[in-house]
Every structure is written in C-alpha cells, then in structure tokens.
C-alpha positions as CSV (number, residue, x, y, z in Angstrom):
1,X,-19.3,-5.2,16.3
2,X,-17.1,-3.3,14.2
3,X,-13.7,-4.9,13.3
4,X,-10.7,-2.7,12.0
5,X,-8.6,-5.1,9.7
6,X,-5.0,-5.5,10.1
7,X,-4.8,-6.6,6.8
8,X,-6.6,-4.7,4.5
9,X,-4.9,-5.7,1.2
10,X,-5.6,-8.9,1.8
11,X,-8.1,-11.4,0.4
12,X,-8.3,-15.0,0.1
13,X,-5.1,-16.3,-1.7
14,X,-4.9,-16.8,-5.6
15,X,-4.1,-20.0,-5.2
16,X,-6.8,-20.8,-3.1
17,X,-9.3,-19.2,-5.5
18,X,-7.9,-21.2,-8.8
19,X,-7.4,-24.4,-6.5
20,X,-11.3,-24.2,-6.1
21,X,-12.5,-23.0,-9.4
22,X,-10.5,-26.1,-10.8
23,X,-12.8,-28.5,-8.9
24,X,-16.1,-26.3,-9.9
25,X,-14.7,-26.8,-13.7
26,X,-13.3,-29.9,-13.5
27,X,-10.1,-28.4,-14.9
28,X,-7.1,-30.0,-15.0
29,X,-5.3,-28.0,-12.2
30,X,-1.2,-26.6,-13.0
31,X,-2.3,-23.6,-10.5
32,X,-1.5,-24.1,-6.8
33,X,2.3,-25.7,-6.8
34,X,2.0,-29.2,-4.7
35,X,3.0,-32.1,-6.9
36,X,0.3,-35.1,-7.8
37,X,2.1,-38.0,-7.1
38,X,3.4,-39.8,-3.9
39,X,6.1,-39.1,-1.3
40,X,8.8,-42.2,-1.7
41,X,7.5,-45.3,-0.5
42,X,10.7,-45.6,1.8
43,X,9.5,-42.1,3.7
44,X,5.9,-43.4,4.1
45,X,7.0,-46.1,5.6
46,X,9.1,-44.3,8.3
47,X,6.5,-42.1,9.1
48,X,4.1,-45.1,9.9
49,X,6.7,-46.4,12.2
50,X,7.3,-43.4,13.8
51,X,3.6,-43.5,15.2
52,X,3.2,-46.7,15.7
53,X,6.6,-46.5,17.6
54,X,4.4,-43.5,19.8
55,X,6.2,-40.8,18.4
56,X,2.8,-39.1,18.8
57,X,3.5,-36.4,21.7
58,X,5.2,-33.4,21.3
59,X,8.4,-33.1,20.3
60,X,11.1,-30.7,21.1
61,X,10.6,-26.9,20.4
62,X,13.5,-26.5,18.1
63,X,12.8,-29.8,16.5
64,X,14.4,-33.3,17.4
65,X,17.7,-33.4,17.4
66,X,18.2,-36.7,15.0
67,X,16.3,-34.6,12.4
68,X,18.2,-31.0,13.5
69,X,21.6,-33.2,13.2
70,X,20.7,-34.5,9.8
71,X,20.2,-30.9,8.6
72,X,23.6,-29.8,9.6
73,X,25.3,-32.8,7.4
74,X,23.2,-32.0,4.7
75,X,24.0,-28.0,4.7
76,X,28.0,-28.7,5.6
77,X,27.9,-31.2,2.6
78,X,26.2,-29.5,0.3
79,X,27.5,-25.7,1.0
80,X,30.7,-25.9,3.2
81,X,28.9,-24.4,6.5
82,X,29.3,-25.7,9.3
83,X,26.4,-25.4,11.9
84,X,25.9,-26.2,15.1
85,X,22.6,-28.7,15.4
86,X,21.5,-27.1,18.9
87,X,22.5,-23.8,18.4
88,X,21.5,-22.8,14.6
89,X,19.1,-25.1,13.3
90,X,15.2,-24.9,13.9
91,X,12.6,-27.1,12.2
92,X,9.7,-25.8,11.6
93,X,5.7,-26.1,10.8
94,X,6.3,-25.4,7.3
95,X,8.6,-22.7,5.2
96,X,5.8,-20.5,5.6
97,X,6.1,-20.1,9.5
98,X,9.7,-20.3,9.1
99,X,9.1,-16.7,7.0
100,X,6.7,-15.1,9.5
101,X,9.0,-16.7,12.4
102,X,11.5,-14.4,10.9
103,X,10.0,-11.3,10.3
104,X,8.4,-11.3,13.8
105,X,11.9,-11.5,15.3
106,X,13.5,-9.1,13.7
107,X,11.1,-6.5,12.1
108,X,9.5,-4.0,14.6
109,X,7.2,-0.8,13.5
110,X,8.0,1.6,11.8
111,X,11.4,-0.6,9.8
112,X,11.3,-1.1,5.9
113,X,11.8,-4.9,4.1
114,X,12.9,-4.8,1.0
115,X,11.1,-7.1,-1.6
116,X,11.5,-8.2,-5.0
117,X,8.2,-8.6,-7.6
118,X,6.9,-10.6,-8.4
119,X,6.9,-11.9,-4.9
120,X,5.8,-15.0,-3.4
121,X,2.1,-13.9,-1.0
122,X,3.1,-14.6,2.1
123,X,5.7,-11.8,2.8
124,X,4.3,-8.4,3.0
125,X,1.1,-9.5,5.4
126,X,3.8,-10.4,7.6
127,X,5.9,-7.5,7.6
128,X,2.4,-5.2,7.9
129,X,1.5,-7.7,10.9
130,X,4.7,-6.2,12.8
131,X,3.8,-2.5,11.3
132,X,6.4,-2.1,9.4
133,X,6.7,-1.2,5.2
134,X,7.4,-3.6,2.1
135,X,9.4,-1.9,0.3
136,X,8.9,-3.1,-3.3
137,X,11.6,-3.4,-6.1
138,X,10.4,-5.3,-9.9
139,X,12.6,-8.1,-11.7
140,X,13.9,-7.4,-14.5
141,X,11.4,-8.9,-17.1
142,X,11.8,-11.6,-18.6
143,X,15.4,-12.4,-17.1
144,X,13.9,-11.8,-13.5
145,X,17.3,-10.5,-12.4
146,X,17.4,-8.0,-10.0
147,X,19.0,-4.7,-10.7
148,X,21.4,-3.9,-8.1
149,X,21.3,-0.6,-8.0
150,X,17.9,-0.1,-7.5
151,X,18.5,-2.0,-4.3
152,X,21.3,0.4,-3.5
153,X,18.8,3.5,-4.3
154,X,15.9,1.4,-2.0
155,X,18.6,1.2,1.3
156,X,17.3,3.7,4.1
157,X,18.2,4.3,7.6
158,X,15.1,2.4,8.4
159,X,15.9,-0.8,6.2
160,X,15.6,-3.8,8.4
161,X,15.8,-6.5,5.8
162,X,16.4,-7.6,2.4
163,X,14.0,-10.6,1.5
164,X,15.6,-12.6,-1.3
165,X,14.2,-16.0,-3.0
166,X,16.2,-18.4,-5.3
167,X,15.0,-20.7,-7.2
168,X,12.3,-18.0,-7.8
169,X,8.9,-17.9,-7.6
170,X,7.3,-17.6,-9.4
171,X,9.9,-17.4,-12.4
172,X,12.1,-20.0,-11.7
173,X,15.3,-17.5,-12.1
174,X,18.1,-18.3,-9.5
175,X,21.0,-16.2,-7.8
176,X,24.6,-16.6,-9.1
177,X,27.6,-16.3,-7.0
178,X,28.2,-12.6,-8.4
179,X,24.4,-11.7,-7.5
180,X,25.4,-12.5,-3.6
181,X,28.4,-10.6,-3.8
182,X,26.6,-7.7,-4.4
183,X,24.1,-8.4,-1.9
184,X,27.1,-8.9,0.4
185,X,28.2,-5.8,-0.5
186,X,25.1,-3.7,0.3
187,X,24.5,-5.1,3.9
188,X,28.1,-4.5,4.7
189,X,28.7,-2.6,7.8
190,X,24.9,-1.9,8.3
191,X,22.4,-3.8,10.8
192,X,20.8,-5.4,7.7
193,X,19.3,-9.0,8.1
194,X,18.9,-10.8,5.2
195,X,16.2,-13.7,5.1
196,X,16.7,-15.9,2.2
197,X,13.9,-18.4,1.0
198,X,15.2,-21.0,-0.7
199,X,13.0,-24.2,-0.6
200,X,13.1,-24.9,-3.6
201,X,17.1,-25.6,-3.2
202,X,17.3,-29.1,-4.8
203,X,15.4,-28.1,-7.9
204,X,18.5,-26.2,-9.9
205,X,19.3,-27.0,-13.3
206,X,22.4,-27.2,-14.9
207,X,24.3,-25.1,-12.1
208,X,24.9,-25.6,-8.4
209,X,22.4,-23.7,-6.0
210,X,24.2,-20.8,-4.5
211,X,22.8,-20.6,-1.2
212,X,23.5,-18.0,1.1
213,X,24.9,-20.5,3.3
214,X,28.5,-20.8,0.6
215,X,28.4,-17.0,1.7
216,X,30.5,-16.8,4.7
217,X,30.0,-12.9,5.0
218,X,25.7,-13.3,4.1
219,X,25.6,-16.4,6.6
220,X,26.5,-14.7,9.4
221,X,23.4,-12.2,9.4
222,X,21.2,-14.3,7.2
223,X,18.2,-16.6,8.1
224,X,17.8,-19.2,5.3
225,X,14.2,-21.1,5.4
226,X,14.1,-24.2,3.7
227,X,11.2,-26.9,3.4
228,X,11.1,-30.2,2.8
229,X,7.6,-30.5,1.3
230,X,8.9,-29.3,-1.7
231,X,12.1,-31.4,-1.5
232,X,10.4,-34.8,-0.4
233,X,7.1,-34.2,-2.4
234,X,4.7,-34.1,0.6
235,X,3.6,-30.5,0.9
236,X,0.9,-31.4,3.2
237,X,3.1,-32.5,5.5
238,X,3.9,-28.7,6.4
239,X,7.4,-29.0,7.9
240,X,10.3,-26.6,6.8
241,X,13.4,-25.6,8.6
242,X,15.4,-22.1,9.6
243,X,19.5,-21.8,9.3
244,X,20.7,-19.0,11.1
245,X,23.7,-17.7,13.3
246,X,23.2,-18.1,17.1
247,X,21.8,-15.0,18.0
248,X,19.5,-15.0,15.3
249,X,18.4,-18.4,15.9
250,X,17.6,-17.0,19.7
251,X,15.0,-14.2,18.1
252,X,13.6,-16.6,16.1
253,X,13.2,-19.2,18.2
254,X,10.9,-16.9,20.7
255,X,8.4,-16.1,18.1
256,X,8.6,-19.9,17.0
257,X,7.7,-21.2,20.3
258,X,4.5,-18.9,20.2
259,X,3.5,-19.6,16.9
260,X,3.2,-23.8,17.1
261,X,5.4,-24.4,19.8
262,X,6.8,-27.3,18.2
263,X,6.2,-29.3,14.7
264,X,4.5,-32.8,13.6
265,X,6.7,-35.2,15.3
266,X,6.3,-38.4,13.3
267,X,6.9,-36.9,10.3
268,X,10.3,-35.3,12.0
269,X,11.4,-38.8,13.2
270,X,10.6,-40.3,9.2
271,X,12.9,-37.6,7.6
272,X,15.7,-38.3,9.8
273,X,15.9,-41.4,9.0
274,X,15.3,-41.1,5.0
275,X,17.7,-38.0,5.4
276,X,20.3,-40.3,7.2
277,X,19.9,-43.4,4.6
278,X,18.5,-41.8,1.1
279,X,20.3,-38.7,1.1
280,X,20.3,-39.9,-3.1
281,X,16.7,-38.1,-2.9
282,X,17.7,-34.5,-2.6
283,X,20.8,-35.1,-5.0
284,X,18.7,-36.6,-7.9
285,X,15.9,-34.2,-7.5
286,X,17.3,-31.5,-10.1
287,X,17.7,-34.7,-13.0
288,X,14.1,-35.7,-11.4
289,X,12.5,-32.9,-12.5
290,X,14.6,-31.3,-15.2
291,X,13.0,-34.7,-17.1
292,X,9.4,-33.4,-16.2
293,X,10.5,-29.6,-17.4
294,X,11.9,-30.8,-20.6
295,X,8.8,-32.9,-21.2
296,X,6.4,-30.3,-20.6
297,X,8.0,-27.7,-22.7
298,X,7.9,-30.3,-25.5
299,X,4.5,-31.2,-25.1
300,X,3.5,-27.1,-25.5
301,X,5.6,-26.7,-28.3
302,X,2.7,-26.9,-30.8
303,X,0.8,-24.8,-29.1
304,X,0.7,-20.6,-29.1
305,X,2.2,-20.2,-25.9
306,X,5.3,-18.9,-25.5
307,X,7.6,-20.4,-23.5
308,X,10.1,-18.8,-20.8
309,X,13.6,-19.9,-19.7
310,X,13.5,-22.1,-16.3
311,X,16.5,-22.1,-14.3
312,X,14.9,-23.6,-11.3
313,X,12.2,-24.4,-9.2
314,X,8.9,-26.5,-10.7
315,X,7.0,-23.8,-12.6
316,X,7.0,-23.0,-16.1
317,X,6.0,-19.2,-17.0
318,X,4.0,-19.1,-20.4
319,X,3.5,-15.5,-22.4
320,X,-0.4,-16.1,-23.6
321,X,-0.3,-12.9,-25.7
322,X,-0.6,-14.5,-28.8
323,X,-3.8,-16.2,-28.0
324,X,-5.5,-13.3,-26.0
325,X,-4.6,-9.5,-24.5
326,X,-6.8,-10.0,-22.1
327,X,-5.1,-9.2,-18.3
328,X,-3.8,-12.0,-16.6
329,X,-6.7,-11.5,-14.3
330,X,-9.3,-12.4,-16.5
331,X,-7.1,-14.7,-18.8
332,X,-6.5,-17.0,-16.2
333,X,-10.6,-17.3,-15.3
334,X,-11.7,-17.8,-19.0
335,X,-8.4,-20.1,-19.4
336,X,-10.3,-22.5,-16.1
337,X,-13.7,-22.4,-17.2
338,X,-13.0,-22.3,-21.0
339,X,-10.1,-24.1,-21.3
340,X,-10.2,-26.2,-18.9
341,X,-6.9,-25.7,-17.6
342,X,-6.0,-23.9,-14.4
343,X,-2.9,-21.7,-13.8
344,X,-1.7,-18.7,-11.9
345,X,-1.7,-15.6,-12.8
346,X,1.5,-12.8,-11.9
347,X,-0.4,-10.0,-10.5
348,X,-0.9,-11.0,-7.2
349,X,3.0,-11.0,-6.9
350,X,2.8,-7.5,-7.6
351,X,2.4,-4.6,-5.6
352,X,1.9,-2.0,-9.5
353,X,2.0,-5.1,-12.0
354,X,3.7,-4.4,-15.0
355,X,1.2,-5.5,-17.4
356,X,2.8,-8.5,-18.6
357,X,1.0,-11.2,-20.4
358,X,2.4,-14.2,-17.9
359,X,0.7,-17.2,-16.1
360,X,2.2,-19.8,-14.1
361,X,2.0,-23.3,-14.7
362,X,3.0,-26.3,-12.5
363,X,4.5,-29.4,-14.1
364,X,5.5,-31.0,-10.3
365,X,2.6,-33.5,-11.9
366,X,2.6,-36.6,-13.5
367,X,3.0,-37.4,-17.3
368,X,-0.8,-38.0,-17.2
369,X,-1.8,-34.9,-15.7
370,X,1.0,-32.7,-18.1
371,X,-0.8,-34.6,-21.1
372,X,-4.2,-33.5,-20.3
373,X,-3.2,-29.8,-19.8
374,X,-0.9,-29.4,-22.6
375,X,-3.8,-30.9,-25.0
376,X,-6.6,-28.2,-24.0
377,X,-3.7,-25.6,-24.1
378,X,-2.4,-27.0,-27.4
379,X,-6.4,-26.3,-28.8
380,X,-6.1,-22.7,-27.7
C-alpha cells in the first residue's frame, strides 16, 4: 500500500536525533531542553497523594477546577487580567497540544500563519495538518528582534494568525512592552488571532515578562499557552495550560476534547495544591536560574566559543566559528561524537537558514553536568 504523507517536510525531530546520539556517545547531553534534576520535593509529594487519594479516573475536560482556579490567581496576580476559571482557562496535555489545540480551531485551508525563525518545530506541521501556509519572517540576528515592518509587508487578506514566542526559543530574546504595541497595532480592526507561546514565562531576567495577557487590546483575541513542565521542572509530566477570551476558549476547547479529552489527573490535583501554597516557586524561578546562566557563561569563558546575550528562557546560544566553519549541521554531529558534548543546532528552526554559526546549549542542568560540558568544550 502506497501512503501519500501529509507531512512531507517532516522527519524525526532534532532533538530526538541528538537526545539519542548522546546515549550512543556517551556525551554529556545540553541538546534536548528538559532539566536533570528533581521536581520539588513538596510537588512529588502531592502528586503521590493525589493517587493514593484515587485521583486516578478521568478528570474534567477543561481541567479541574482547583487547578483552573489557581491559574486565574496566578495570571490576575502576575499580569492584571482577570479571567474567568470556567469560561477562559483550559489545562492541557502539555504546551505542545495546547499549540496544535489552537491552530486546529482557528486555522482552516487555504489561511496563512505568520511565523518567526528560528522557530520552535512544532508549529508549521500543525498549521500544514489544517492545509493552510507558514508564512515565515527571520529575527533579526543576533538581537533576535523582530522587524516590524516586515510583519506589516507579510499581512494578507488570508492571514489567520500571528504566532509569537517570548522568552524565545531558541535565543532566549523576550518581547518588550513597545514590541506588543506594535503587534497590537497590526491586528487592529482585522480578524487576526494571535497565539502567544510563552512557557517559558517565569524564566525572565532582569525585566518583568510582558505577557500578552498585560495587553488588554492582544488579550481579547489572543490564546496564550503556558506549561508548567518547564515552570515546575517536570517536563515529563506533559501538562500545559491555554488563556483565551470566551469564544476562543469554545474553539479550542472542541479540538481539545478530541485530541486527549482530558489531562493526567493526579498530577493536576498536586499543582493546585503547590500552586495554592508555594506560589514562591514560579516567583524565584528567574534568580533560580539566572545563578545557573551566570555560572555557565563563566565556566565557557576560557573556551573559544562565543557567547550570546540571554534575556530569558534556559538556553544559551554559542557562535562556534572560531573553532570550525563547518554548518551547524555537521558541527553539531562531530561536536557529539568528538567532543563529547551534545547541543542543537539552529537550522531546523529555519525554513532558508541564514548560515549562521549557532548551537544551542541547555544549562536547566546541574553544576555537575555544566562542569562536564564546559570542560570538553573548554578543550575545543
């Protein structure tokens, strides 16, 4: 039998493919971004309560409503919007659903999305899946800002969407205020829905995180996907939540319930409670890993890599070009097998990569693990 692919372009993921060759090379692995250490102890423990409590059905569609409450304290306290629990909140299996969840609802064939490169993997399978056109506009290198005007040039009576992510990923550059107001300004008077990714919210340095959400204009036709693997260090957890208005949240929540239906309920039960009586966690998370940044960046100071600015998020970008012009392609499989170090390199974010001399590294790790990479880098 003869299968037709829907997706085409698509292969298995880069981070799959330097996840693996880490283990065949015993490299230490700075590649796919999931931190090596524990959840907190205190989260754990409400998760093993919440099944032995038989919390081990399924739970509500949208998401319980403890967990969907907790969300809309969090986003009121943190942002100034107020949403309504039942109405605008939606938990999810993961930011990743959350995303296609999105697209599905609101994308139909023939509409254009508007994305930014590099961009994170998971976005342009999704639009193709509803037949519909990424639309592709590159960051400024190496601020990764985005140039407005282009955006302005890109608009089309068939633009659907405009997919936006901050903290960035995989440069780590974050929206200001003034960059929403432009946005704001774009999707004005059109039928424009924006879909923000932000999970990695809490992980801003030396700025507040200027969610769509402090955008009264943008949250009112916005979806904003957050996750808290990223937040509460569990990314194997898989559960992520949507913000949305109403209606939105009504589109959404059909392809939702067709997708998974519903999302691990113990693990919803544990964050409502840590949500309700650690809400510390999220807060300190910026000085929690600004400490790891800073640390990494000293310990590859000796070495030849240079080093790029990190506003937010838990990847540092490195410039290799003074060690080898080989593509990022092939840098990043002699830098596995050779140097025993894994990383990521940029061009899958592209659609035309620019030919930039970039890898990705992770320092979500522990001191041990950001002492074994930086010395094999340092020898490079």
């Amino acid at each position: 039998m003869t299968i037709e692919t829907k997706l085409p372009k698509v292969g298995t993921t880069i981070f799959s493919v330097m996840s693996q060759l880490a283990v065949e090379h015993k490299a230490v692995n700075l590649g796919q971004g999931f931190p090596d250490f524990e959840p907190p102890e205190a989260l754990r423990e409400a998760l093993a309560r919440a099944m032995a409590d038989g919390r081990n059905q399924y739970a509500p569609g949208i998401g319980t409503q403890p967990l969907r409450e907790q969300i809309a304290l969090k986003t009121e306290r943190l942002y100034g919007h107020r949403v309504d629990p039942d109405a605008e909140v939606t938990v999810t299996s993961g930011a990743t659903e959350a995303i296609f969840a999105a697209i599905a609802a609101v994308v139909r064939a023939g509409d254009e999305v508007i994305v930014f490169d590099p961009a994170y993997d998971c976005y342009e399978p999704a639009i193709d899946l509803q037949g519909a056109r990424a639309v592709h506009i590159p960051l400024t290198v190496p601020s990764f800002a985005i140039d407005w005007q282009r955006v302005r040039d890109a608009v089309t009576p068939k633009t659907r969407m405009i997919l936006i992510n901050s903290p960035h990923n995989p440069s780590g550059a974050v929206l200001s205020a003034a960059d929403l107001d432009e946005l704001a300004a774009i999707v004005r008077d059109t039928g424009i829905v924006v879909l923000s990714d932000e999970v990695y919210e809490h992980i801003v340095y030396g700025a507040p995180h200027q969610s769509v959400l402090r955008h009264a204009e943008l949250a009112a036709r916005s979806i904003v996907v957050s996750s808290f693997g990223k937040t509460y260090h569990c990314t194997g957890w898989k559960v992520g939540y949507a913000v949305a208005p109403a209606a939105l949240s009504a589109e959404f929540r059909k392809v939702h319930q067709y997708l998974t239906f519903c999302t691990f309920h113990p693990a919803q039960a544990a964050f409502a409670e840590f949500l309700a009586s650690t809400p510390q966690h999220y807060l300190e998370l910026p000085a929690f890993y600004q400490a790891k940044r800073d640390y990494f960046r000293e310990l590859l100071k000796p070495s030849r890599l240079k080093l790029l600015d990190v506003p937010g998020g838990y990847f540092q970008l490195v410039d290799y070009s003074a060690i080898s012009e080989q593509d990022d392609l092939s840098f990043s499989q002699w830098l596995v097998k050779e140097g025993g170090v894994a990383g990521i390199p940029l061009t899958p974010f592209y659609e035309t990569a620019p030919g930039t001399h970039l890898l990705r590294l992770c320092f979500a790790k522990s001191d041990a693990t950001m002492q074994a990479a930086a010395e094999r880098l340092c020898r490079l």
